[in-house]
N, C-alpha and C positions, 0 to 999 in steps of 0.2 A: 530482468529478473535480478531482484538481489539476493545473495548469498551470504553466509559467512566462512570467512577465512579461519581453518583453525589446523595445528598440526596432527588434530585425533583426526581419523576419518569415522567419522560420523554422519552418516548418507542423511539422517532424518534432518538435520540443518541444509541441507542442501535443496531440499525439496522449497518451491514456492507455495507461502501458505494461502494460497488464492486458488492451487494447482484443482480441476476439479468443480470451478464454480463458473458460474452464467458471463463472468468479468469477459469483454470483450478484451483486448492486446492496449486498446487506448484506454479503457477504464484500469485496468492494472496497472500501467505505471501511471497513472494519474493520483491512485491508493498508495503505490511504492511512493510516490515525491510526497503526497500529503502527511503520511506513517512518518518520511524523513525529517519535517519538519516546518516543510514549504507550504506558504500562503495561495491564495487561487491564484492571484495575480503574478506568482513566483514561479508556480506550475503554466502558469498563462505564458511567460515568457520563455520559458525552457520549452516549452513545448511549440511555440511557435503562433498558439493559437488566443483567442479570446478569452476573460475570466469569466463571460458568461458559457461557454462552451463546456469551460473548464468544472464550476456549477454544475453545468445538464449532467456532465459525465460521472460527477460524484452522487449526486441525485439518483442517478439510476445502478450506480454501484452501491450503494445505499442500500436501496431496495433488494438488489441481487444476493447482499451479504445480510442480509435481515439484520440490518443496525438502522437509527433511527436518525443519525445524526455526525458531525465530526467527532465528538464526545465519546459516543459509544463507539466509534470505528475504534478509536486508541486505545477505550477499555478490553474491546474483545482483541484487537492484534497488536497493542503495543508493541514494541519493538524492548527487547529485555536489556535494562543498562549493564554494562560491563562485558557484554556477550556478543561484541563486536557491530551491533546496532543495527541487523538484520536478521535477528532470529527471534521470528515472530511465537509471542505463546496465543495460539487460539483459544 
């Protein structure tokens, strides 16, 4: 889960914006590395596993977050610049 660091406490940044949805544990941080910036092949080796693996898992997180593509993942949960680069706006 990423977070952001901030001196306000502010619980609502703290929350994971995936909290809630069909994302299995590997499909979420598959979403957090992708959101960060990382290629399948990038997530493929951080994760230990295959880039087609890496593929099935966003394919079906795809479907689970009713977005259509990489495109649309970023436009609906970008990651906001200057906001410490884990606080996602849905």
């Amino acid at each position: 889960m990423l977070v952001r660091v901030s001196p306000v406490d502010d619980s609502k940044d703290l929350r994971d914006p995936f909290d809630g949805t069909a994302l299995t544990r590997a499909e979420r941080l598959v979403v957090h590395l992708v959101l960060g910036g990382l290629s399948n092949a990038e997530v493929a080796k951080v994760r230990g596993s295959s880039p087609r693996t890496i593929a099935n898992q966003l394919t079906l997180a795809y479907v689970k977050l009713g977005v259509s593509g990489r495109r649309d993942l970023f436009a609906r949960f970008r990651p906001r610049p200057g906001r410490g680069g884990a606080d996602f706006s849905p």
